[in-house]
C-alpha positions in Angstrom: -7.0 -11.8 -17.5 -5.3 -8.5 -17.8 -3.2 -8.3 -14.5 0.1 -10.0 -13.4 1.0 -10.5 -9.7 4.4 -11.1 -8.9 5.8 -12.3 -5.6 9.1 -9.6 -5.2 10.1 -10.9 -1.6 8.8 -11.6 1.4 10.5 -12.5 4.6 12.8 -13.6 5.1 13.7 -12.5 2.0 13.3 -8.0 2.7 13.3 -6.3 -0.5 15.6 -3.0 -0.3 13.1 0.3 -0.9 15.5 1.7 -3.6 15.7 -1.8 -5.7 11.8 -2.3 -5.9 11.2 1.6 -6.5 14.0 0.7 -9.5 11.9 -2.3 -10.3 8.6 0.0 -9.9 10.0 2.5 -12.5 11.3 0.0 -15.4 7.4 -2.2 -15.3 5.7 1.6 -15.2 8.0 2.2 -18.7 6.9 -1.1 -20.1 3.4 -1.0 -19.1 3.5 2.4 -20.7 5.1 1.4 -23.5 2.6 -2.0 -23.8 5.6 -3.5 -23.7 4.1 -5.3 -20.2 1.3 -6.2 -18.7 -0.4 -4.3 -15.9 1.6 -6.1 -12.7 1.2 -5.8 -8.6 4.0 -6.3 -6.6 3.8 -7.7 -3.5 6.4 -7.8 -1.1 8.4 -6.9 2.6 10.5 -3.8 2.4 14.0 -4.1 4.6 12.9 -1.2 7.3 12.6 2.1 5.9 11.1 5.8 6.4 10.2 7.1 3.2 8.9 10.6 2.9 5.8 11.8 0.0 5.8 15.1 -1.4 3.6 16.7 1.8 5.9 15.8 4.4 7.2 18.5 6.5 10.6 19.1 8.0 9.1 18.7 11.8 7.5 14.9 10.6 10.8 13.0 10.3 12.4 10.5 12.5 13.3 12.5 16.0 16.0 10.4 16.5 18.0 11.3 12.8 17.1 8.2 10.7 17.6 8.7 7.3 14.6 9.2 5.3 13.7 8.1 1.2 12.4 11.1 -0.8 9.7 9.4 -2.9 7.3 11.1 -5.6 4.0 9.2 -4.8 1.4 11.6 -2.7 1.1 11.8 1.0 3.5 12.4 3.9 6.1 10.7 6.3 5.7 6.6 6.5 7.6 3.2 7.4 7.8 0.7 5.8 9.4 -2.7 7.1 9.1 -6.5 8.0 5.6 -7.8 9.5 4.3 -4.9 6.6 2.4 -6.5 3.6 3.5 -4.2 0.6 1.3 -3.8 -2.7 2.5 -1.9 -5.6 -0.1 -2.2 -8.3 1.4 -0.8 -11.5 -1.6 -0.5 -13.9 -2.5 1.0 -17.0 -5.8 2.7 -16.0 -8.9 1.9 -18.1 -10.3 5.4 -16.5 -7.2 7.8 -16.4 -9.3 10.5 -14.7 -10.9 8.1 -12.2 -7.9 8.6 -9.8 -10.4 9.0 -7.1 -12.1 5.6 -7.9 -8.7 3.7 -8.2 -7.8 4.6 -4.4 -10.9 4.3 -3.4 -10.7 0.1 -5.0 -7.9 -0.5 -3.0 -9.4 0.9 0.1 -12.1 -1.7 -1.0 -9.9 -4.9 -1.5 -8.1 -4.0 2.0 -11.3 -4.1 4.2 -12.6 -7.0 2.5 -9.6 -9.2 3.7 -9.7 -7.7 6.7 -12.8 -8.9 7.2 -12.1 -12.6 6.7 -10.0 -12.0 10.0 -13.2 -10.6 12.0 -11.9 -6.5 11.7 -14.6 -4.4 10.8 -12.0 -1.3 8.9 -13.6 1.5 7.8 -12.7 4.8 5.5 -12.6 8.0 7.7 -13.7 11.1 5.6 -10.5 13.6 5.2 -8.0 10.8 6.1 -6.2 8.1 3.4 -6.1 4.4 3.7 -7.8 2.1 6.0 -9.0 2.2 9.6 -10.5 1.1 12.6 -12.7 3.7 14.4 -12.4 4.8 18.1 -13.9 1.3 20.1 -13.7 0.4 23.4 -9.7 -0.8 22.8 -8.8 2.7 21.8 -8.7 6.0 19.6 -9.4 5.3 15.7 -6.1 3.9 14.3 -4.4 3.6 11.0 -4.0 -0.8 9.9 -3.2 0.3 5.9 -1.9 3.5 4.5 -2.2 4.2 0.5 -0.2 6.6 -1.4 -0.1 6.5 -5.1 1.2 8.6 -8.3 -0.2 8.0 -11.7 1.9 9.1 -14.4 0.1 9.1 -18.3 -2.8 6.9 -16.7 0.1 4.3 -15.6 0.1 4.1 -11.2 3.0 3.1 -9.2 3.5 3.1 -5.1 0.0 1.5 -3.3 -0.7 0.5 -0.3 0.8 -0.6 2.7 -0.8 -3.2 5.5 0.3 -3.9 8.7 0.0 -6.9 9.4 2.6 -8.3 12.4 5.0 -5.6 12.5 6.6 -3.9 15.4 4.4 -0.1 16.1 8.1 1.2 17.6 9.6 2.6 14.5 6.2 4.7 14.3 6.7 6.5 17.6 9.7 8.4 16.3 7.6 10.1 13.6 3.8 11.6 13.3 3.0 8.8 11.0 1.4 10.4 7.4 1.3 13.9 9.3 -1.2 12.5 12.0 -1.4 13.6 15.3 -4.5 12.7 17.0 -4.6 9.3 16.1 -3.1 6.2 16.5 -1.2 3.1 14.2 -2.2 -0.8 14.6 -1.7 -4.0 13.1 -3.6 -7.4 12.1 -2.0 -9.5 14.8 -2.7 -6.3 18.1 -6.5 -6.6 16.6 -6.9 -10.4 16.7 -4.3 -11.7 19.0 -3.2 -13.8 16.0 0.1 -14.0 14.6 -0.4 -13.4 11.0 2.2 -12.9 8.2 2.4 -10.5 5.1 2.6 -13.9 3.4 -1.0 -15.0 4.9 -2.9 -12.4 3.0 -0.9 -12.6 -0.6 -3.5 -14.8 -2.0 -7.0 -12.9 -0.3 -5.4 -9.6 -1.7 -5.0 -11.2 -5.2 -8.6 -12.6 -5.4 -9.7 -9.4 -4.0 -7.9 -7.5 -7.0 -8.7 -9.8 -9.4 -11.9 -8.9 -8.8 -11.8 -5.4 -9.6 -9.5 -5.9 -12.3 -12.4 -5.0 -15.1 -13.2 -2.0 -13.5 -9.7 -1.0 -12.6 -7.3 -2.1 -16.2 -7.2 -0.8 -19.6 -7.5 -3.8 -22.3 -4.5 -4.2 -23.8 -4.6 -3.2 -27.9 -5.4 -6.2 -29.8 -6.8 -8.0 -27.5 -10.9 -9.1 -28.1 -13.3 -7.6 -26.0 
C-alpha cells in the first residue's frame, strides 16, 4: 500500500483552517520531493468561510465574516464542526487525469452514502455530490469537492456534511449556487451521525481506488 491516512482532528478536537492548509503545504513538498508518502487528511475544521479562486465579491458572508483566500478551484464555502473533511495529498499516477481524480472521489463519497440508504448522484455542470429534486425538496448539495494539483501532487478535497448546522450557509450563495439547496447525512436519515462515523467507510472506499489513483513510489517492485 501506497497511501497514508492520518487522523488530523476531529471533534472535539477542530483543526484551525490555516494550521492544516500549513500542514497541507509541507506533506505536498514532501510528497513532491518522495520525501513522503501519498497521505489523506481527515479531519473537523473550527468554523470557517474560505473562498476558491471563482468566488465573486457579491458571494461572501452578508453579515461581514471574514473569509480565507485559498488557491484550490471553485467558489465561496464553509467549512466547520458536524463537516467530515478529506484532504488527499497524492502524487498522481495519471497527472493529466485531473478529470478522473475528482470524478474517484465523487465515487468513494456516494458509495458511503449509500451504506446509510442515500441514493447521491453527480449533476452534470455542478461539482461534488448530490441528491436530486425528491419529494422532500429541490436537488441539494451533501459533499462539495474542490481541488488544485500542483506537478501531478493534489491538495484541498472534499468536504461532507454530515451533522452540521445548514445556518452558516444561509449567509452566503454556497459554491456560487443559487437555485439550489445544501443538506446533510443526519436531515436525510434522521440519524445523528458524526464526521467520525464515516472515517473508516471513506478509507476502505479510497483504498480501493488507490491503484488507479497513486503513482508507485521509485524503487518500489511492481
Amino acid at each position: 500500500m501506497t497511501l497514508e491516512f492520518t487522523k488530523l482532528g476531529l471533534a472535539p478536537d477542530f483543526v484551525d483552517y490555516s494550521h492544516a492548509w500549513d500542514i497541507q503545504r509541507e506533506i505536498h513538498e514532501n510528497v513532491l520531493a518522495g520525501k513522503a508518502p501519498s497521505t489523506v487528511l481527515l479531519l473537523e475544521h473550527a468554523a470557517v468561510y474560505t473562498a476558491g479562486k471563482l468566488t465573486e465579491d457579491h458571494e461572501r458572508p452578508f453579515d461581514g465574516t471574514p473569509v480565507v483566500p485559498v488557491d484550490r478551484g471553485g467558489k465561496l464555502t464553509w467549512h466547520g464542526p458536524g463537516q467530515l473533511i478529506g484532504y488527499p495529498i497524492i502524487k498522481l499516477k495519471n497527472k493529466a487525469g485531473i478529470r478522473d481524480y475528482v470524478e474517484r472521489l465523487e465515487a468513494v463519497i456516494i458509495a458511503v452514502l449509500a451504506d446509510y440508504g442515500i441514493t447521491a448522484v453527480r449533476i452534470k455542470g455542478r461539482a461534488g455530490v448530490w441528491i436530486e429534486e425528491d419529494a422532500k425538496g429541490p436537488a441539494r448539495k451533501i459533499a462539495a469537492i474542490g481541488i488544485r494539483v500542483s506537478q501531478g501532487v493534489t491538495m484541498h478535497g472534499f468536504a461532507i456534511n454530515c451533522n452540521n448546522d445548514l445556518a452558516p450557509y444561509g449567509q452566503i450563495i454556497a459554491c456560487g449556487i443559487t437555485d439550489a439547496g445544501v443538506t446533510t447525512i443526519a436531515q436525510e436519515t434522521g440519524r445523528d451521525v458524526s464526521p467520525a462515523d464515516l472515517v473508516s467507510r471513506i478509507t476502505e472506499e479510497l483504498r480501493n481506488n488507490e491503484d488507479a489513483l497513486v503513482a508507485t513510489p521509485e524503487g518500489a517492485l511492481l
